[in-house]
N, CA, C and O of each residue as an XYZ file, in Angstrom:
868
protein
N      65.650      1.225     28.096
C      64.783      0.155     28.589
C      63.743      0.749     29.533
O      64.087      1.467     30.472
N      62.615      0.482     29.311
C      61.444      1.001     30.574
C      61.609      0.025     31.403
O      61.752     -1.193     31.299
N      61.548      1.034     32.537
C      61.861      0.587     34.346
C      60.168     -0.017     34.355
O      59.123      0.129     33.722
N      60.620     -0.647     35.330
C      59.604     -1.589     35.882
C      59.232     -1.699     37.558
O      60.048     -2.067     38.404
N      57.923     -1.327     37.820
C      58.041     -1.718     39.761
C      57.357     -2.684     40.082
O      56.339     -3.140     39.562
N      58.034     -3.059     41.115
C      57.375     -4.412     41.392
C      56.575     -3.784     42.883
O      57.303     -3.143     43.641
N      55.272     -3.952     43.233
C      54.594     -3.344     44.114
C      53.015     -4.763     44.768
O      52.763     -5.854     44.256
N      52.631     -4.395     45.434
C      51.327     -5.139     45.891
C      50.591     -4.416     45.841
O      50.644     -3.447     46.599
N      49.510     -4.574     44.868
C      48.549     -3.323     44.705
C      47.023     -4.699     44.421
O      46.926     -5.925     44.482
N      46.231     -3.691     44.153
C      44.989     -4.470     44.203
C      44.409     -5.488     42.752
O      44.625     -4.913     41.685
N      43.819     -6.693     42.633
C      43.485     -7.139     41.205
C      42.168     -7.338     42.328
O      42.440     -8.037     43.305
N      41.151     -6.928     42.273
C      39.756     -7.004     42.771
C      38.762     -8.262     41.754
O      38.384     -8.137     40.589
N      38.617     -9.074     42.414
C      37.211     -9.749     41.473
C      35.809     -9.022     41.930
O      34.763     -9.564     41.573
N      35.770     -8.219     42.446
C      34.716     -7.526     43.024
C      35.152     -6.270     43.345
O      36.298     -6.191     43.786
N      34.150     -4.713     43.162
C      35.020     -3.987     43.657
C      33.714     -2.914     43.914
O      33.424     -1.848     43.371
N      33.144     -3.613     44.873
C      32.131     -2.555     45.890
C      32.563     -1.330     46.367
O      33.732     -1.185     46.724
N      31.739     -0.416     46.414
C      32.460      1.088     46.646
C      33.159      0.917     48.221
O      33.771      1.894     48.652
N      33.089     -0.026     48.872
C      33.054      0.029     50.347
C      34.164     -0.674     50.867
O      34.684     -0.512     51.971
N      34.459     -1.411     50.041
C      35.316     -2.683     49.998
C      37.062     -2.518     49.677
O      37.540     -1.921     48.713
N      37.854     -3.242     50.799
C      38.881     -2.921     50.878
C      39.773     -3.860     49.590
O      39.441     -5.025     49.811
N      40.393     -3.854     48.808
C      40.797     -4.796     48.063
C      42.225     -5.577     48.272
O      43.250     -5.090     48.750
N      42.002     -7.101     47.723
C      42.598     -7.681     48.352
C      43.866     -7.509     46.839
O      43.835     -7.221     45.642
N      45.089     -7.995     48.137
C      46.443     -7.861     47.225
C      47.188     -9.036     46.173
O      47.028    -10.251     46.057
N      47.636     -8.532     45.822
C      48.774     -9.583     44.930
C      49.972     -9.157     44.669
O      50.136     -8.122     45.315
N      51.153     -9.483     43.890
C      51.963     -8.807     43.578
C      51.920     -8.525     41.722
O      51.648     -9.307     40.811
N      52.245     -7.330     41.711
C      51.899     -6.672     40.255
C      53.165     -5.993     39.426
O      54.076     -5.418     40.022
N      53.136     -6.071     38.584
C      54.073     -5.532     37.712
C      53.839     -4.322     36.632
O      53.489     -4.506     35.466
N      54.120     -2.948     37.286
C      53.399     -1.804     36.296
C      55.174     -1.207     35.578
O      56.312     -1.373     36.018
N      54.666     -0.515     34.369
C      56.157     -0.147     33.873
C      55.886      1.925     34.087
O      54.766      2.427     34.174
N      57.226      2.751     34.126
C      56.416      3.631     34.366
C      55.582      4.466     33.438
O      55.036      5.541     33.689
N      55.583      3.907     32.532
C      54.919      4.869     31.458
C      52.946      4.273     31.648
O      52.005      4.673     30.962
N      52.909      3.438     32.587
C      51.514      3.299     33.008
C      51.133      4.206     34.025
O      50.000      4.668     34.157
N      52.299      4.494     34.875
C      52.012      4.764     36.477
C      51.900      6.235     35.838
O      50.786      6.747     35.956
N      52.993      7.077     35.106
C      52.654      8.697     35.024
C      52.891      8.261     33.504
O      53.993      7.955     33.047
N      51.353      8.285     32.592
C      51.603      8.798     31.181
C      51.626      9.958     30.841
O      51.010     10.793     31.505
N      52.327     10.302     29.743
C      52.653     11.501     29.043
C      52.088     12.423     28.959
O      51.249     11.775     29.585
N      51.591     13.484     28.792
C      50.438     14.694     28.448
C      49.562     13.659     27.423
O      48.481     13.159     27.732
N      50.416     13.406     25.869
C      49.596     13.218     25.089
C      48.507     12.003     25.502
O      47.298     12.142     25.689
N      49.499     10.464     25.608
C      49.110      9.079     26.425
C      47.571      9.760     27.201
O      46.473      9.399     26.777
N      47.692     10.696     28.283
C      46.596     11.201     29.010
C      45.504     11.906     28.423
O      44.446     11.878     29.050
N      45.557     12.682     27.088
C      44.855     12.769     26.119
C      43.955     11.680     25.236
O      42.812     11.876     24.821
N      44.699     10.573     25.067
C      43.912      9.673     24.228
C      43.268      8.765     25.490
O      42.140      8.282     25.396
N      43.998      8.611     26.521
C      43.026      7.441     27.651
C      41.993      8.283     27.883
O      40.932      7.659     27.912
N      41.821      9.902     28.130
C      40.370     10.297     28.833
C      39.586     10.589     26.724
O      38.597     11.319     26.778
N      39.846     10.246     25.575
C      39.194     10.603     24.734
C      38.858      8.446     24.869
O      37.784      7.863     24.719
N      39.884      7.994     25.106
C      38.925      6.596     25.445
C      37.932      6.225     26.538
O      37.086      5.330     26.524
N      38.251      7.199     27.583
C      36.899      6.972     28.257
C      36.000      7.417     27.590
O      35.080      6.772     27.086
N      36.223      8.751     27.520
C      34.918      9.549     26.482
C      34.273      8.861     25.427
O      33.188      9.304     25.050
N      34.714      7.929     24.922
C      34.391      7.210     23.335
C      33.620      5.442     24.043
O      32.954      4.670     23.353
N      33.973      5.236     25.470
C      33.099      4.077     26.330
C      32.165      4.038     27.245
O      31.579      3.134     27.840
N      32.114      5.758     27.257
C      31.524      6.332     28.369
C      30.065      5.816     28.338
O      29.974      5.556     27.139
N      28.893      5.506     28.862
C      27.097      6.118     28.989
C      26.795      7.025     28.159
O      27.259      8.073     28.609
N      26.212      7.232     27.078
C      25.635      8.092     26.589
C      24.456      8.280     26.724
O      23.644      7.459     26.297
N      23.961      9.784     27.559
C      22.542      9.553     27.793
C      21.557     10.332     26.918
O      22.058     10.657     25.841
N      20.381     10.689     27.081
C      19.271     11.526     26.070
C      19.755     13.078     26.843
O      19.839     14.068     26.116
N      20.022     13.189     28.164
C      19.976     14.352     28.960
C      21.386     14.702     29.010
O      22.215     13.909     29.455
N      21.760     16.101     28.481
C      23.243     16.261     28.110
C      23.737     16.604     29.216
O      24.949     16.405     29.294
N      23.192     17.103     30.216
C      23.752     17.628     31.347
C      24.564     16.436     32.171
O      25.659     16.577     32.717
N      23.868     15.390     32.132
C      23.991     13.833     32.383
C      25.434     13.187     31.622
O      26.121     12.420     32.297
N      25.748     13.434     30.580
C      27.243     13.498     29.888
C      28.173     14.378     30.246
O      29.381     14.139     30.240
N      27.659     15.423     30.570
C      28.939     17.038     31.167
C      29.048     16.481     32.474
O      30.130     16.666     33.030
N      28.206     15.862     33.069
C      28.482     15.517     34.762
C      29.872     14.091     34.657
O      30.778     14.017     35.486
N      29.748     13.328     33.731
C      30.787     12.313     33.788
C      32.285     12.833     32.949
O      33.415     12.464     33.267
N      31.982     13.659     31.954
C      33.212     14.493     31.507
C      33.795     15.197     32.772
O      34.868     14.900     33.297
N      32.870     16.246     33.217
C      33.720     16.568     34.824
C      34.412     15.544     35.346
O      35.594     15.325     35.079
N      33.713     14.864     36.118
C      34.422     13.519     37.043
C      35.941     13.349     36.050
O      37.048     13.771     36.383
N      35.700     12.831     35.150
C      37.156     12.917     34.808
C      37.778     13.895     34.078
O      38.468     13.751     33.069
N      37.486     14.901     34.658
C      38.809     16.247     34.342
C      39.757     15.923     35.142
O      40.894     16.380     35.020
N      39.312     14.860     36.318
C      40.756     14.655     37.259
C      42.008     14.000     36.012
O      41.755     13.170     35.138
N      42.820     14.399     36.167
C      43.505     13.119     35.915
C      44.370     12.359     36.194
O      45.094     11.722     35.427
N      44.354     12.373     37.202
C      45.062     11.253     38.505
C      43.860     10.128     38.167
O      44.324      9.064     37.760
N      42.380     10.178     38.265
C      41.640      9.160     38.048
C      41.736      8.860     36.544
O      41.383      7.691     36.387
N      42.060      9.419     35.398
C      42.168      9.067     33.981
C      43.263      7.946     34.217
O      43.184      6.748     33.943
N      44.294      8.642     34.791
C      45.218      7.391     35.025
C      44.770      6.217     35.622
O      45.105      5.190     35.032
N      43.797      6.030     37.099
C      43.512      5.178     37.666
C      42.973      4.086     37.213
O      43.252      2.989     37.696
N      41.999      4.273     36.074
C      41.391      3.904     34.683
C      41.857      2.834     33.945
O      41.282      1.831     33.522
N      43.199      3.288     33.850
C      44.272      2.117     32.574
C      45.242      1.625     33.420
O      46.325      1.314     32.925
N      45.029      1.475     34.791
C      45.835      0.441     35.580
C      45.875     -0.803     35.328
O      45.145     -1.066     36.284
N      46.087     -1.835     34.875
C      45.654     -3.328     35.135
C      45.047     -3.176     36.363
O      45.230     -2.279     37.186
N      43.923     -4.624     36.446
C      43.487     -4.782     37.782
C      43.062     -5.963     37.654
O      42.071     -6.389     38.246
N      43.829     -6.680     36.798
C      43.072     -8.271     36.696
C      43.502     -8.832     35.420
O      43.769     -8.112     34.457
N      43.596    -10.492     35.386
C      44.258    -10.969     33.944
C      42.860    -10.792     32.901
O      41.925    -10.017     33.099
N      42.947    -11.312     32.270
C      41.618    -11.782     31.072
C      41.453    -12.861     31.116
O      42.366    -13.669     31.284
N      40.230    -13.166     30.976
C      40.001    -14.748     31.122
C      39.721    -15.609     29.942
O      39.103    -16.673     29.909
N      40.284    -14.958     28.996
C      40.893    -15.371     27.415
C      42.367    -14.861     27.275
O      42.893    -13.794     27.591
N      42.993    -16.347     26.514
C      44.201    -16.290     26.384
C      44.378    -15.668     25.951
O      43.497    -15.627     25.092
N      45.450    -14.386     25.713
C      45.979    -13.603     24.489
C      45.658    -12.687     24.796
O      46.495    -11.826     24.525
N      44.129    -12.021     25.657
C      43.899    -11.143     25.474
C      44.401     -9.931     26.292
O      44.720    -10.489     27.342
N      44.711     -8.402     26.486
C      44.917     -7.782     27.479
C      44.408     -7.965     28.541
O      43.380     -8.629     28.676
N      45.243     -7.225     29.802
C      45.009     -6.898     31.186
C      43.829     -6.701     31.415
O      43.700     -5.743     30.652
N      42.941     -6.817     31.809
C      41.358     -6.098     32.865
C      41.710     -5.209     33.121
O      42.684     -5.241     33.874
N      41.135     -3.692     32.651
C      41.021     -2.313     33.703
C      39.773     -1.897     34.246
O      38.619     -2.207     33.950
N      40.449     -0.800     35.468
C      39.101     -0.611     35.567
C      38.479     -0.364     34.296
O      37.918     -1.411     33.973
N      38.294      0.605     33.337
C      37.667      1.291     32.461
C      36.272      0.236     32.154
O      35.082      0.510     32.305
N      36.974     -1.196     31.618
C      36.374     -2.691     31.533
C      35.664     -2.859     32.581
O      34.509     -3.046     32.199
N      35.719     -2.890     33.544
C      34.717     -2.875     34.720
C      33.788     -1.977     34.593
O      32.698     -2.378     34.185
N      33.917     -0.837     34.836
C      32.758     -0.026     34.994
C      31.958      0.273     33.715
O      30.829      0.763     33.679
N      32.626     -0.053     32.796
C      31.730      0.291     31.034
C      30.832     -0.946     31.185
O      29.669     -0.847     30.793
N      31.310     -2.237     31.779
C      30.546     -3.316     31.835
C      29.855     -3.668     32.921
O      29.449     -4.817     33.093
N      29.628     -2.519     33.905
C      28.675     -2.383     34.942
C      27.614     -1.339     34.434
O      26.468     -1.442     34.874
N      27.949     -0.239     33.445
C      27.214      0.875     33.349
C      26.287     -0.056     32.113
O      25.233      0.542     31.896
N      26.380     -1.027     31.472
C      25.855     -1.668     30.630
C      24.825     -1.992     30.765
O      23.732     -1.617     30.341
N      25.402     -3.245     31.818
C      24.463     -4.147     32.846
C      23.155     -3.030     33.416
O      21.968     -3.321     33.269
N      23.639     -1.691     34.097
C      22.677     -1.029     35.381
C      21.407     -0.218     33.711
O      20.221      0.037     33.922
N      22.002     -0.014     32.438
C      21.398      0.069     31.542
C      19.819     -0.528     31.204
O      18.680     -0.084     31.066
N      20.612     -1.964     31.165
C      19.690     -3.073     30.582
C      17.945     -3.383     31.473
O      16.873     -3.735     30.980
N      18.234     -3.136     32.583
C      17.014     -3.203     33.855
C      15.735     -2.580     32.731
O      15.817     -1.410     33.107
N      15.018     -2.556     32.019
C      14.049     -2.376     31.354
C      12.643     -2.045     32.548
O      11.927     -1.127     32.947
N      12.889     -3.487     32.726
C      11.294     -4.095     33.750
C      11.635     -3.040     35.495
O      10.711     -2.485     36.089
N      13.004     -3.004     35.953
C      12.931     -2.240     36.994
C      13.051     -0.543     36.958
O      12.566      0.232     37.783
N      13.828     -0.211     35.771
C      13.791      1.201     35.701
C      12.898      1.433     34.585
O      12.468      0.578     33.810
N      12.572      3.157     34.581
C      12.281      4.107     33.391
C      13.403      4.111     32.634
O      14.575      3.871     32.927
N      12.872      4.424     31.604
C      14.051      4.828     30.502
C      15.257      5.881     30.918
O      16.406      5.716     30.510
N      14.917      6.851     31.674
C      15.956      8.378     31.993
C      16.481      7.749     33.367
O      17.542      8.167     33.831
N      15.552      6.473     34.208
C      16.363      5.654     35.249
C      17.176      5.242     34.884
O      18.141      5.416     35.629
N      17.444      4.545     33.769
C      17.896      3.856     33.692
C      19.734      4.278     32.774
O      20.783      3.633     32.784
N      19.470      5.247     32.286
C      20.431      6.317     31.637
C      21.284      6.845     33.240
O      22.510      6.810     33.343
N      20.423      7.276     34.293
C      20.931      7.603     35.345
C      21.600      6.542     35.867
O      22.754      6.851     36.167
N      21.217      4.997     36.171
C      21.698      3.827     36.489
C      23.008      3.531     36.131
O      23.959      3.131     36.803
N      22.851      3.878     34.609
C      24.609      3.495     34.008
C      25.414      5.030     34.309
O      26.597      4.817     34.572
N      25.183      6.002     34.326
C      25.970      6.879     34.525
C      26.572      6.429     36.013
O      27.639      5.820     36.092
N      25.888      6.741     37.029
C      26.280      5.724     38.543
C      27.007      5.068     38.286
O      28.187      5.418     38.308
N      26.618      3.787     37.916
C      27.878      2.529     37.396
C      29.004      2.773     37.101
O      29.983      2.614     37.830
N      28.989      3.238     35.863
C      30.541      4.000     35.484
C      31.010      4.961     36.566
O      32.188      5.128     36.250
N      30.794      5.676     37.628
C      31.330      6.429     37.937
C      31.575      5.932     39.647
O      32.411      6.494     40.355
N      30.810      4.946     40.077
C      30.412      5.158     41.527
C      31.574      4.254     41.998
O      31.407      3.777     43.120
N      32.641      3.949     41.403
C      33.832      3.078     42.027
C      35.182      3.779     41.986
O      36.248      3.353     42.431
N      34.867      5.289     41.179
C      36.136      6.223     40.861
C      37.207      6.231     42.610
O      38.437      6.187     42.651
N      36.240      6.302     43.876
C      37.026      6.919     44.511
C      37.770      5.564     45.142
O      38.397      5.565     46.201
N      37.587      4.504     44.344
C      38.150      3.289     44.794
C      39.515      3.328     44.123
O      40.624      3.604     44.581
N      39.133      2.989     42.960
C      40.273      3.100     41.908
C      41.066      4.075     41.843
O      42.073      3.725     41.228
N      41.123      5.272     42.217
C      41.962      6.407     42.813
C      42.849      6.119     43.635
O      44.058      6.286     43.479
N      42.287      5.652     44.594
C      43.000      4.816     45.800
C      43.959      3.703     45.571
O      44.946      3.523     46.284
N      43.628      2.943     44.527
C      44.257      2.133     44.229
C      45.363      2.407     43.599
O      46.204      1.524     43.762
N      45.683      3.224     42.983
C      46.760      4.169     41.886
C      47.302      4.457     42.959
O      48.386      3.900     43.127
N      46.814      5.408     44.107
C      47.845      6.255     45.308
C      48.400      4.438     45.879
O      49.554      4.010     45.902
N      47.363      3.841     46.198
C      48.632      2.515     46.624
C      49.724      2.189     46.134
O      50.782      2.196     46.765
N      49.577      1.822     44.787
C      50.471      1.658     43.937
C      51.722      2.613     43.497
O      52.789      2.055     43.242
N      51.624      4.062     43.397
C      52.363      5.342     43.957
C      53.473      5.021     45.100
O      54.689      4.828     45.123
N      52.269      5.075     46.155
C      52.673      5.269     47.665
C      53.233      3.711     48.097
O      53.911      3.699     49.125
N      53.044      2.551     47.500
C      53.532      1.775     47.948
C      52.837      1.228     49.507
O      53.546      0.595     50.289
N      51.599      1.509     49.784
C      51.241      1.603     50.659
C      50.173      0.335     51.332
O      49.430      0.413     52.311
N      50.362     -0.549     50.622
C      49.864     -1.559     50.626
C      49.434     -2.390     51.550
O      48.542     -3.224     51.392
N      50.351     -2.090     53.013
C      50.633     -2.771     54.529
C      48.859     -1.879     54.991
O      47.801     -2.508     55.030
N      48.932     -0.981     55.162
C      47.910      0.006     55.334
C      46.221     -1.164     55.246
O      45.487     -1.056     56.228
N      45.709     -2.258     53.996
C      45.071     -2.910     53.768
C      44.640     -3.560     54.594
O      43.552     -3.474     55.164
N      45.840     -4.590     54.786
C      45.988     -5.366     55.820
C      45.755     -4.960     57.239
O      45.208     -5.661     58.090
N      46.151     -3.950     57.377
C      46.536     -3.863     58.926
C      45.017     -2.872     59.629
O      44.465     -2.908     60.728
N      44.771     -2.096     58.429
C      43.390     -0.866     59.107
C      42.428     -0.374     57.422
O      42.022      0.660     56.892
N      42.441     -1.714     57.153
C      40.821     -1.934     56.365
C      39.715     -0.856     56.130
O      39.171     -0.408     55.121
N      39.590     -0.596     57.610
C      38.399      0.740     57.875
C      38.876      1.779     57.838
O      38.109      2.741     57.853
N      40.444      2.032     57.771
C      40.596      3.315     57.590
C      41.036      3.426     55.901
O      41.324      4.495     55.364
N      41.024      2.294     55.305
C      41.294      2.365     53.950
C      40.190      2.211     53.468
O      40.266      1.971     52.263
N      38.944      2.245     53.946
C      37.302      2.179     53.576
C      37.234      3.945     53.649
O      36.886      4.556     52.639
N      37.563      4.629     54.816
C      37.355      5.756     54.659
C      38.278      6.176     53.776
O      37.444      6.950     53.306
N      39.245      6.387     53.104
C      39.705      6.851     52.547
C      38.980      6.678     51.356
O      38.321      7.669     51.039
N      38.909      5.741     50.629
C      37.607      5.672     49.209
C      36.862      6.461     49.405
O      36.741      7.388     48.604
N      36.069      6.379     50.577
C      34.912      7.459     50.922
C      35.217      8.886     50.463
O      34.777      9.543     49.520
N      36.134      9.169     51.448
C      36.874     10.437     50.971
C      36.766     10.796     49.758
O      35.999     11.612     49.246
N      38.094      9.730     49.020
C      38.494     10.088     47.777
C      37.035     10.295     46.664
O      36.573     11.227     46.006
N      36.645      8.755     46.931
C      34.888      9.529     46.242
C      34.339     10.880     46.127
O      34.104     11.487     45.082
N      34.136     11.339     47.517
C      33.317     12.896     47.792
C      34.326     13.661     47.418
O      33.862     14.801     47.384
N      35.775     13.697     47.028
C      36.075     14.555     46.791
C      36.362     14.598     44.881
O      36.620     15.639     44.276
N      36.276     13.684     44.444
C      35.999     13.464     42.741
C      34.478     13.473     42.775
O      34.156     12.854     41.761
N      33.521     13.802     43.329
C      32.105     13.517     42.707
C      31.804     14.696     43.114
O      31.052     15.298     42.348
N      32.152     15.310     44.146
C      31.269     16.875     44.896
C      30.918     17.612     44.174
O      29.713     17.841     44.072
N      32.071     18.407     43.226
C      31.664     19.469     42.713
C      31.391     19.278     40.938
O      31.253     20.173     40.104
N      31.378     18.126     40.785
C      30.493     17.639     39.353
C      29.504     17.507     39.293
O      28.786     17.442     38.295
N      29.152     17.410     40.833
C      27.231     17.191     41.066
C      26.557     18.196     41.598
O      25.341     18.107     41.764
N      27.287     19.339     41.953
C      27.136     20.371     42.296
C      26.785     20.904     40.636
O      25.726     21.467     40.361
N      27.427     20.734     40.029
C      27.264     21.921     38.225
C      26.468     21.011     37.923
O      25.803     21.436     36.978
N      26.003     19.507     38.315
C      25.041     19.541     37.750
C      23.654     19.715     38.333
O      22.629     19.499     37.688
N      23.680     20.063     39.418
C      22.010     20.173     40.747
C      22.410     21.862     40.023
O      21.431     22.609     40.027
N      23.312     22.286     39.616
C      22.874     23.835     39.013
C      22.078     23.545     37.971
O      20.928     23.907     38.224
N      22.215     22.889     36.560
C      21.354     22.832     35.397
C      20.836     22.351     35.719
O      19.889     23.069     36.037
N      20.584     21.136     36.042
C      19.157     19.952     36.458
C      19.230     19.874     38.068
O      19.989     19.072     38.611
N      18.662     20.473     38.573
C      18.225     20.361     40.157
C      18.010     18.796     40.698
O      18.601     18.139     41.555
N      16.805     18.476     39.736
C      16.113     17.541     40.406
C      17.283     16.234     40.544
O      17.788     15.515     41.406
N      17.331     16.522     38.807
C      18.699     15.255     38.223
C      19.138     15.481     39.374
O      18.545     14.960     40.319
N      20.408     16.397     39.639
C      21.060     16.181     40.173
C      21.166     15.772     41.809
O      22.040     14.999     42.201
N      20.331     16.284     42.576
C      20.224     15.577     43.250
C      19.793     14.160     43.940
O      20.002     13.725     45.072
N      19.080     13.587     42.764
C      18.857     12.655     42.975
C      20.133     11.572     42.735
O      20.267     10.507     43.337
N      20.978     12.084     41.765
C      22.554     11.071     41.070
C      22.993     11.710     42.521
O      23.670     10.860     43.100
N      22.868     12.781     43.239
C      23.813     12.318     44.704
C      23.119     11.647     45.623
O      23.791     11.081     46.485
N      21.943     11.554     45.676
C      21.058     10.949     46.799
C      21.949      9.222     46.127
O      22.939      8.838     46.750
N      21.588      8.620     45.238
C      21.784      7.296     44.382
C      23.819      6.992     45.097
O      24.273      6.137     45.857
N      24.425      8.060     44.426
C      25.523      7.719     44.883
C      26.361      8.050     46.040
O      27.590      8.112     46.084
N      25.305      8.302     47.182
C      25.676      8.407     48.761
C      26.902      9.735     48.919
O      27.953      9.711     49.559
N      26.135     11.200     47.825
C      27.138     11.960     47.837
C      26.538     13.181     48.374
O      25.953     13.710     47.429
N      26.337     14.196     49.894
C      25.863     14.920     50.546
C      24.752     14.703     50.670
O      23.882     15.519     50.364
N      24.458     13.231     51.282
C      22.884     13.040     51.661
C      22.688     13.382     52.625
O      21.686     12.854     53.106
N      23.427     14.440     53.575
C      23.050     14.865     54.361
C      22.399     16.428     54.457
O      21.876     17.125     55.327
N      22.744     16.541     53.065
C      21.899     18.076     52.938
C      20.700     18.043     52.715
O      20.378     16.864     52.562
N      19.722     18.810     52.597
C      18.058     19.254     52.558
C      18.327     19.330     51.107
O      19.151     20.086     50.593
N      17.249     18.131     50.222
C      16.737     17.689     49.106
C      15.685     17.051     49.146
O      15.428     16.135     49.927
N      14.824     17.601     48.094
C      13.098     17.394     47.510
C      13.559     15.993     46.458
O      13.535     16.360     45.283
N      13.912     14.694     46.587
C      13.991     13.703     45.637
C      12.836     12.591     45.951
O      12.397     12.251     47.050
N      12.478     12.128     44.647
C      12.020     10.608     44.954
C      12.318      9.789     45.682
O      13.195      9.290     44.978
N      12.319      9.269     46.457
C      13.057      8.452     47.873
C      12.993      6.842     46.795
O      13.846      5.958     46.720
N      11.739      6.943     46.132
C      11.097      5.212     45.632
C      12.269      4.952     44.473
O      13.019      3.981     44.378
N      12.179      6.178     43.590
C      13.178      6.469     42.073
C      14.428      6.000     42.783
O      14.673      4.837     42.464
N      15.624      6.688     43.952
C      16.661      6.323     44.204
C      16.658      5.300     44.894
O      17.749      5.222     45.458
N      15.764      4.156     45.249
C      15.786      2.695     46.107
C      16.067      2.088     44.439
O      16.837      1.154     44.217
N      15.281      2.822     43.346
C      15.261      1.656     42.605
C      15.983      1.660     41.686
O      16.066      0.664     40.967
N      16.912      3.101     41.390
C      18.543      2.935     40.660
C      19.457      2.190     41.767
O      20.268      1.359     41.357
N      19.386      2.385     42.799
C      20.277      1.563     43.949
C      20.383      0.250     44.218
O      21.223     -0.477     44.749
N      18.788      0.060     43.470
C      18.617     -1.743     43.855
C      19.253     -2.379     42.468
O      19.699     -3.526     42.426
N      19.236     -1.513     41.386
C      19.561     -1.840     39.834
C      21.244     -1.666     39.805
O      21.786     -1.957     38.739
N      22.072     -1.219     40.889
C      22.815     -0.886     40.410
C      23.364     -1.973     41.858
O      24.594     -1.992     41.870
N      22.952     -2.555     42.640
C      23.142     -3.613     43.353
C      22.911     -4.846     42.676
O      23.726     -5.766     42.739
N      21.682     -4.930     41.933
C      21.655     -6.008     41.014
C      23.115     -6.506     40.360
O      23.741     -7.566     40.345
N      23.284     -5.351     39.907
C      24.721     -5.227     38.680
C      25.967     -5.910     39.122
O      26.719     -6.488     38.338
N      26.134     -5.834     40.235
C      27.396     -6.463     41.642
C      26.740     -7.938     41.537
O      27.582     -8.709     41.077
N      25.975     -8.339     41.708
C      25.573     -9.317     42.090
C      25.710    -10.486     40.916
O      26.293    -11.558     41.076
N      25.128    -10.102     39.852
C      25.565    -10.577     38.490
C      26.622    -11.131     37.815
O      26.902    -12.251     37.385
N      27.309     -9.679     37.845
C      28.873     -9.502     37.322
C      29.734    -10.222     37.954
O      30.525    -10.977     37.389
N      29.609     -9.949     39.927
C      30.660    -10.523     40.689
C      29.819    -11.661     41.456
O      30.381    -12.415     42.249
């Protein structure tokens, strides 16, 4: 019989990179919490197969990195919400962010075309260090933590973010410079280092990819 835990972990109707998520009680079995080698094979060839596909390949190798983790492949096929059709499966993230990277797509009238390829790559990726977090809750059981110090469970996303995005945006400011620094300027990842970017270009993947929140949630 597969074991079952009963835990308080997050079902987010919203899930801002910043934002602490609120609880419920959840029911994961363990073959969700640690899948198999293979199981972990076909969920990151299903991200790969929902992923952004952009014109700029370097722009696809940068979101294949991000998930070489796979603690976040797992984070991915968590439930995080019912369906709002009968019958149908759980909400994952994966569903979230494929249907944010859609949305930050579609902006025609506010982005360029290669903006707008950059827009959905962001999307899909810019909530990883949330959903990471959310898996270690669910792990760690750590749920009281929410409640009680919010801001220190804000920094921790933070964290967990810069430390799944750093060095994917690093290989890619190696092939595409400009790209790349501008996808870290966009997703608030070492904006504190000395970079030559469009300041106007990243207000206006930021405002497209704020749009997208606003919409959706």
């Amino acid at each position: 019989m597969t074991q079952q835990t009963d835990i308080c972990t997050a079902f987010p109707k919203a899930h801002p990179a910043g934002a602490a998520p609120s609880t419920r009680i959840a029911r994961y079995t363990d073959k969700q919490l640690h899948p198999c080698a293979h199981d972990l094979a076909q969920c990151r060839q299903e991200i790969e197969s929902r992923m952004p596909y952009a014109t700029a390949e370097p722009l696809n190798q940068f979101i294949y990195d991000v998930f070489a983790d796979d603690d976040l492949v797992h984070a991915f096929f968590l439930p995080v919400g019912m369906s709002v059709l009968a019958g149908q499966p759980p909400v994952m993230p994966l569903d979230l962010c494929q249907r944010d990277a859609t949305k930050a797509a579609s902006y025609s009238v506010l982005l360029h075309r290669q903006e707008r390829e950059m827009a959905a790559a962001a999307a899909f990726v810019q909530t990883c260090g949330y959903y990471w977090c959310v898996r270690q809750q669910v792990l760690d059981q750590q749920s009281p933590l929410i409640a009680s110090a919010p801001r220190a469970y804000r920094a921790r996303i933070a964290a967990a973010s810069r430390a799944l995005l750093e060095e994917p945006l690093r290989q890619l400011r190696r092939s595409q410079p400009e790209l790349g620094q501008t996808l870290a300027r966009v997703l608030g990842v070492g904006v504190g280092e000395p970079s030559d970017v469009d300041a106007q270009q990243v207000a206006r993947v930021q405002a497209a990819l704020g749009a997208v929140h606003l919409q959706v949630h």
